[in-house]
C-alpha positions in Angstrom: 0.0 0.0 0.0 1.4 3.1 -0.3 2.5 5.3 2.1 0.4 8.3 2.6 2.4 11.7 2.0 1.7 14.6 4.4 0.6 17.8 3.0 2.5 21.1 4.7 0.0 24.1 4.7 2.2 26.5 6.0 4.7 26.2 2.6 2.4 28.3 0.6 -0.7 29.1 -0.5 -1.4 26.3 -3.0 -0.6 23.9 -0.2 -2.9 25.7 2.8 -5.6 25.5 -0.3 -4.6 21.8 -1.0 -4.7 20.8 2.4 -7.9 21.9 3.1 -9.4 20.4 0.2 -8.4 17.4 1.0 -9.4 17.8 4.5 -13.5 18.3 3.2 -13.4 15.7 1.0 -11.9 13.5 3.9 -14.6 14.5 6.1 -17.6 14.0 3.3 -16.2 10.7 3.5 -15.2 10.8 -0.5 -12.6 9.3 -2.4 -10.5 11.3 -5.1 -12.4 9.5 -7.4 -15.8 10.1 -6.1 -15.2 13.6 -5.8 -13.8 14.2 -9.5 -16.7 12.0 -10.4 -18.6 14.1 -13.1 -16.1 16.6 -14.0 -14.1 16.7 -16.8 -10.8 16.2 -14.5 -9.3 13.3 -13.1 -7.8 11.6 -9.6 -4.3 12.4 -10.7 -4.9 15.9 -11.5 -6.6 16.8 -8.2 -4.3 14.8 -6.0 -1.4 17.3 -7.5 -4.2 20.3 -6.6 -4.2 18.6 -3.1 -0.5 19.1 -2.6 -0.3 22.2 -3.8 1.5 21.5 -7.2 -1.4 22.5 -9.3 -3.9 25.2 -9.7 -7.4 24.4 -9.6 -9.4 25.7 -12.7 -12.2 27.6 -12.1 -15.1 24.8 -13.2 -13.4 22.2 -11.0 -13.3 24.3 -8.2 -17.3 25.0 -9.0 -17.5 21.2 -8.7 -16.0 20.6 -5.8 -17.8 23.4 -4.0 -21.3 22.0 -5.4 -19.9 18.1 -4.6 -18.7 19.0 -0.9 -20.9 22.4 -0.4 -18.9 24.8 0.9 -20.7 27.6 -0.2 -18.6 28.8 -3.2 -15.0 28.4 -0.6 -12.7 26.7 -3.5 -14.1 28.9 -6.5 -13.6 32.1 -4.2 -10.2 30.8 -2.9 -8.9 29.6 -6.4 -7.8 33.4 -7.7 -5.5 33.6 -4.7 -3.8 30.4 -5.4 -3.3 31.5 -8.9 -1.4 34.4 -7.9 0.5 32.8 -5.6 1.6 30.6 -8.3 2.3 32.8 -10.8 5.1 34.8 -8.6 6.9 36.9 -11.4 5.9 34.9 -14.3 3.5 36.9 -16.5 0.2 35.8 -15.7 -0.2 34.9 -19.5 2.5 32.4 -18.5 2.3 31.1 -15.3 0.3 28.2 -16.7 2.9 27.3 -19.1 5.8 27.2 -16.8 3.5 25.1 -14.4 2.5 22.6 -17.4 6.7 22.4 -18.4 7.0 20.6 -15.5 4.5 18.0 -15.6 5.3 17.5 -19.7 6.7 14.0 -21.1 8.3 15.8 -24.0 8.9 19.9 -24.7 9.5 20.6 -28.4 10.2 24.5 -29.3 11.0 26.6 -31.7 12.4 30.0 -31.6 13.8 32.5 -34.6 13.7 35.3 -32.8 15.2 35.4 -29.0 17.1 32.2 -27.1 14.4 30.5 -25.3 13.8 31.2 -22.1 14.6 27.6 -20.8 17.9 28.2 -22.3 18.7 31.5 -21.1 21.6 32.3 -18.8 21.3 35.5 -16.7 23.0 37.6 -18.7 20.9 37.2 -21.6 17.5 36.7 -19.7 18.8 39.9 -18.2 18.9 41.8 -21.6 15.9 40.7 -22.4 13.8 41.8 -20.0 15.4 44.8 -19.4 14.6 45.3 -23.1 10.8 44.7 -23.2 10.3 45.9 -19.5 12.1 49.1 -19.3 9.9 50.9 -16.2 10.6 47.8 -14.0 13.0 48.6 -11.1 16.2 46.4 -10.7 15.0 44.4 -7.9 11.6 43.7 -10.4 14.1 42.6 -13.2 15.9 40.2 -10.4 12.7 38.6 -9.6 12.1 37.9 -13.1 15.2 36.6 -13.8 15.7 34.3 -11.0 11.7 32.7 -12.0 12.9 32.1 -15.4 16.2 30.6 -14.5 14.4 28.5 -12.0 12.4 27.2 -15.1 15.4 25.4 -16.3 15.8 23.0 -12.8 13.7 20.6 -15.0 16.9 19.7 -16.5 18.5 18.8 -13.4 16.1 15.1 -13.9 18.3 13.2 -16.4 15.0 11.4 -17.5 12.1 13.7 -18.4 11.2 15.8 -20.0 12.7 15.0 -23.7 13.4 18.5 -24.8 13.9 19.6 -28.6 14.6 22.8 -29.6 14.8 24.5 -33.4 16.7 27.2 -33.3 17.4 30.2 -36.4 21.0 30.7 -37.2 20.2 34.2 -36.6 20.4 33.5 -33.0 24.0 31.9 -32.9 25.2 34.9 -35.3 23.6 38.2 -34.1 24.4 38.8 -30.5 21.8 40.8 -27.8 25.0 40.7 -25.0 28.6 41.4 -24.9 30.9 38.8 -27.1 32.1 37.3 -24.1 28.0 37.0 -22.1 27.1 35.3 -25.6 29.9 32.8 -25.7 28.3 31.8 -22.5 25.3 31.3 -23.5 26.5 29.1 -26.6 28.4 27.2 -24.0 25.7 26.7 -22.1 23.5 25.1 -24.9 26.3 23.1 -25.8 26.6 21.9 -22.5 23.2 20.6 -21.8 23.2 18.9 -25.1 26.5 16.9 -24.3 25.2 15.8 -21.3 22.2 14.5 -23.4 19.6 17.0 -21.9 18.9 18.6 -25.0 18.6 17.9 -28.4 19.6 21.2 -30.6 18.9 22.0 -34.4 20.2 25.2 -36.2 17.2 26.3 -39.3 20.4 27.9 -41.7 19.8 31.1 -42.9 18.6 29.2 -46.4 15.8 27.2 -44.8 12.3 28.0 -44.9 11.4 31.6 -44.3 7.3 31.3 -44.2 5.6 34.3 -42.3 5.0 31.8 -40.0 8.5 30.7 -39.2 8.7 34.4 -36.9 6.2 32.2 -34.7 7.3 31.2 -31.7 5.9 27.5 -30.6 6.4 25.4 -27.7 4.7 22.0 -28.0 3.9 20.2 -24.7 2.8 16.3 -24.4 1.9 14.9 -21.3 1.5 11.7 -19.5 -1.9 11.5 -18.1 -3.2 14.7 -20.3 -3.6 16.2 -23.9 -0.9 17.9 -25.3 -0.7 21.6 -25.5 1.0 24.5 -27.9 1.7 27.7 -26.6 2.9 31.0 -28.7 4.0 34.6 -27.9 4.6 38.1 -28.6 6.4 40.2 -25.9 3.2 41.2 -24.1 0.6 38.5 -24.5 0.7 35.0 -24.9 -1.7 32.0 -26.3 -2.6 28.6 -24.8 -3.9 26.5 -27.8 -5.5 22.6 -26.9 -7.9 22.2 -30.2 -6.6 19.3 -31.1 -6.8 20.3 -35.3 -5.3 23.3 -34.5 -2.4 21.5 -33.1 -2.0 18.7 -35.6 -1.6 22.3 -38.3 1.1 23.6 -35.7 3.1 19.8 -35.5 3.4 19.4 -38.9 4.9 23.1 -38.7 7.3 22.2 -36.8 8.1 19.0 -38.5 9.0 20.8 -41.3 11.3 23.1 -39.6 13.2 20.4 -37.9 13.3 18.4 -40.6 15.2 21.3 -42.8 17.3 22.3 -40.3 20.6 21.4 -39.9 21.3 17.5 -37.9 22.2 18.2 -34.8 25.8 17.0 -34.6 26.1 19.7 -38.1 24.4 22.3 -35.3 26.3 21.5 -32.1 29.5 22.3 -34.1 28.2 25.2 -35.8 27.5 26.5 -32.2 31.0 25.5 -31.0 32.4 27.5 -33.5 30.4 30.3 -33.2 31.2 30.6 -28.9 35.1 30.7 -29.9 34.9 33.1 -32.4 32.8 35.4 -29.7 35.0 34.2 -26.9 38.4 35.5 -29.1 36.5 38.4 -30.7 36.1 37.0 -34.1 33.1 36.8 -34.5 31.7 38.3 -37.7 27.8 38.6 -38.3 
């Protein structure tokens, strides 16, 4: 049988939240099963809500409150834990980076900026200070240090399977200082030596659709359907319909399928961090 794991409401919000709604279903006597019973959502899904690792959607909480009446407490109670969640993230995002951690496999693509799971400080820095210039410094920290947190997923050698499409563009026009951006090359390289990540550079010849300047990060899970997610500096989209997301794979198929292999792209980015790293590098 297996051992029943304690649930620590003073570590946050989510867990005080989770606690309790275990707690209620506990004393109605219900099973995880019987309480998800007619929802949409399953056992798994709210056990994670009852530790505190997930948020609860709004028509789940409307559930659970009708299933267990308490008088509306989990749909009036769910906006704070959503907050608490979100921390610095943008709230457009806070989802996402919740979902990353849950996902079986994490395939992106990115022609415009490194992505942010890639990042190192220096160039999450520049970033951010470039599309958020009235934040104050300790604002910028806290944003920083979220989305370098993001990137603890790769400290499990297992999961998730992440494969990233990258324009050349990225490797050959720098945002930092020659010497930040032979870090961050180094720092790709790295995580794809140790087998983390699998890289692919797009050449500068590859497809050039309109819709190659479109960000997409495709999310499959183990217990739930898969997701895409896309953004512009200030907004983001959550897409689940699953034709819209059979259009968006085959997308991105045919990027990484006419980009460069990825031993051809780990060398190109070796290259390209020496040149940077002896001030040779030529755009």
């Amino acid at each position: 049988m297996a051992t029943r794991k304690e649930i620590d409401g003073s570590a946050g919000v989510p867990q005080f939240y989770g606690k309790e709604l275990r707690f209620k279903r506990e004393q109605a006597g219900l099973t995880l099963e019987k309480l998800v019973d007619g929802s949409f959502f399953g056992i798994t899904y709210l056990s994670e809500i009852e530790h505190g690792h997930r948020r609860m959607p709004v028509e789940l909480a409307r559930h659970v409150d009708l299933v267990l009446g308490t008088d509306g407490f989990f749909q009036r109670r769910c906006e704070d834990v959503r907050k608490a969640k979100q921390g610095a993230h943008a709230a457009f995002f806070a989802g996402v980076a919740e979902a990353e951690t849950r996902a079986r496999t994490i395939n992106q693509w990115s022609g415009t900026l490194i992505p942010g799971l890639l990042q190192t400080r220096a160039y999450a820095h520049a970033v951010i200070r470039s599309t958020h210039t009235l934040d104050t410094p300790e604002e910028v920290e806290a944003k920083i240090d979220v989305r370098l947190k993001r990137a603890t997923l790769f400290d499990n050698p297992k999961a998730p399977e992440y494969w990233v499409v990258l324009h050349e563009s990225l490797v050959r026009h720098s945002i930092v200082p020659s010497v930040e951006m032979a870090e961050q090359l180094d720092h790709i390289t790295a995580l794809a030596k140790r087998g983390r990540i699998v890289v692919q550079i797009l050449p500068w010849n590859g497809p050039t659709r309109p819709l190659t300047e479109l960000p997409l990060l495709l999310m499959d899970f183990d217990s739930e359907p898969p997701l895409l997610y896309t953004e512009g500096p200030y907004h983001g989209q959550t897409i689940d319909d699953p034709a819209l997301l059979m259009q968006y794979r085959k997308t991105y198929d045919r990027l990484r399928a006419a980009a460069l292999p990825p031993e051809v792209s780990l060398a190109l980015i070796e290259k390209a961090a020496e040149e940077y790293r002896h001030g040779q590098h030529r755009p």
